[in-house]
N, C-alpha and C positions, 0 to 999 in steps of 0.2 A: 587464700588471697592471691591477683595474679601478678604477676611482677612489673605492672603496669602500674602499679597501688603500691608497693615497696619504696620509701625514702628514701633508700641507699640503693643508685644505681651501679656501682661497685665499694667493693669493700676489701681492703688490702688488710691482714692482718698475721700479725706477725707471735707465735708463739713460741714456747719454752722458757725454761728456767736459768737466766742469767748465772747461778749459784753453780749450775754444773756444767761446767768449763763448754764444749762445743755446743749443747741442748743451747744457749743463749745466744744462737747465733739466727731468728727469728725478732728477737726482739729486738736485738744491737741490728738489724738490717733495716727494722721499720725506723727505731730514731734516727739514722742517717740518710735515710729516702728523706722523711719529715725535716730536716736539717736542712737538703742539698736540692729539695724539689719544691715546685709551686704543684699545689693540688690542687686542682680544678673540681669545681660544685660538681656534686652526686657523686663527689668517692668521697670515701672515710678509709684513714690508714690509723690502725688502732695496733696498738703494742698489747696482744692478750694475756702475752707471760704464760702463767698454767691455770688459768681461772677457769679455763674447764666449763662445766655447764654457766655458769655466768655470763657469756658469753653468747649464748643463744638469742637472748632479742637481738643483737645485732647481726649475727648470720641467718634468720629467719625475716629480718629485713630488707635485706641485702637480693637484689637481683643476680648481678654476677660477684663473686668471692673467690680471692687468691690467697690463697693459706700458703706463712713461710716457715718453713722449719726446718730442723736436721730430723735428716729421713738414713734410717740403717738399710744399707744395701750391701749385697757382695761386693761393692762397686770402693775403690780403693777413698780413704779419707779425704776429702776436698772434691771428691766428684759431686758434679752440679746432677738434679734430679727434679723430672718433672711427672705428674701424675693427673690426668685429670677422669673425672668422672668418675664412675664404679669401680676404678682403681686405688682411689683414694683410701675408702673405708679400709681396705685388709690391712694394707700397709700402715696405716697407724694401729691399728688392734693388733700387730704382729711383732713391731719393734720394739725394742726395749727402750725405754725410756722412763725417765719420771714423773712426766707428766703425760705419757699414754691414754691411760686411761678415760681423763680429762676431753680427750680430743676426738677419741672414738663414740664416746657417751655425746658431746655435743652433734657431731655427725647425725650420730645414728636418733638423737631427739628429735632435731631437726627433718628428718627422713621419717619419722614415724607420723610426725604432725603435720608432715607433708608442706613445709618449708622448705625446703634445702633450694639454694640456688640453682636459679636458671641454669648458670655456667658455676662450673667447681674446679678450680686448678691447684693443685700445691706443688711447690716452690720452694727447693730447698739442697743442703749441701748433706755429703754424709759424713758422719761425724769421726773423730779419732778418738775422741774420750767423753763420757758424760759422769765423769768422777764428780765429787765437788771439789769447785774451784772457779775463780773469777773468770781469767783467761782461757779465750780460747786456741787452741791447738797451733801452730805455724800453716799446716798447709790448709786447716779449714780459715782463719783469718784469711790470710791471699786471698781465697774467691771470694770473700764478701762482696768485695766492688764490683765481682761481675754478676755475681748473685743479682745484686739491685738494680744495674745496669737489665739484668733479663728482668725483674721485676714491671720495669719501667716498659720494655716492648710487648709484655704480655698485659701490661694494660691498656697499649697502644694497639695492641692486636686486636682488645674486645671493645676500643674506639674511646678513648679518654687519655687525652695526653698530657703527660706531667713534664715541666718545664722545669730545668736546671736553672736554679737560682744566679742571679747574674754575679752578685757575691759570693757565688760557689767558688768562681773560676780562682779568687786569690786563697781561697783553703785548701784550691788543688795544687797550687805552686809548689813546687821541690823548696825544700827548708822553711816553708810553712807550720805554723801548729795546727793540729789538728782532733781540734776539743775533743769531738766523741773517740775519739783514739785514744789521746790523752786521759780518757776516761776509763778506758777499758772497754766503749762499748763498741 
């Protein structure tokens, strides 16, 4: 199929496992892009969690795809991390994680059926702990907001721009609440 013929001409999607404390910090980015963004026709920003091969019709539909996640590096906890292309694959079948597996196996389905996206970026902080537990880490929390923030210009980069919702601006105010916070996510 050529990506001319693909319904999703970008796909944001945001994985890992809420359950172990930093790994949830793909998901908790997509609800709050989805919270604080207008998405404009031909993206899908989809929350994949660890759903792992399930996932495939929508990455083998997808023209370009920005995968968010916590990515293990040398690189100290809270550091931002970008990977695209033939880089991607290793680095998910190398880090530990719990839903690894999951993510290398959609990759590498997608690449054998000769889907895989046009463009392939991931997107992502490195982690301090993937114990279980709800919350995430102090210094991996702090970057989320830039996390999404880079989200937002590397979708902007491959030409689809997401708008800050104009009732953003009073959930950003200092002594605001801030549901998905409030939520843990």
């Amino acid at each position: 199929m050529t990506s001319t013929s693909r319904p999703i001409r970008l796909l944001i999607l945001g994985l890992g496992n809420l359950l172990c404390g930093d790994d949830g910090l793909g998901a908790a980015a997509i609800v709050r892009l989805k919270a604080r963004y207008e998405i404009p026709d031909g993206v899908s920003v989809l929350d994949g969690g660890t759903l792992g091969l399930a996932l495939l019709p929508y990455l083998e539909d997808a023209e370009k795809a920005i995968l968010v996640d916590a990515i293990r590096t040398d690189d100290p906890p809270g550091s931002h991390v970008r990977l695209d292309g033939d880089d991607i694959g290793p680095a998910v079948a190398s880090r530990l994680s719990p839903h690894q597996v999951g993510v290398a196996d959609l990759l590498d389905a997608a690449r054998w059926r000769g889907r895989l996206p046009d463009v392939l970026v991931l997107l992502g902080l490195v982690p301090k702990t993937l114990e279980l537990g709800l919350h995430r880490s102090p210094r991996v929390e702090a970057q989320v907001p830039e996390l999404i923030r880079r989200i937002v210009e590397e979708a902007r980069g491959l030409g689809f721009t997401l708008t800050l919702r104009r009732d953003d601006e009073a959930l950003a105010a200092p002594g605001s609440l801030d549901i998905a916070r409030a939520l843990g996510l």
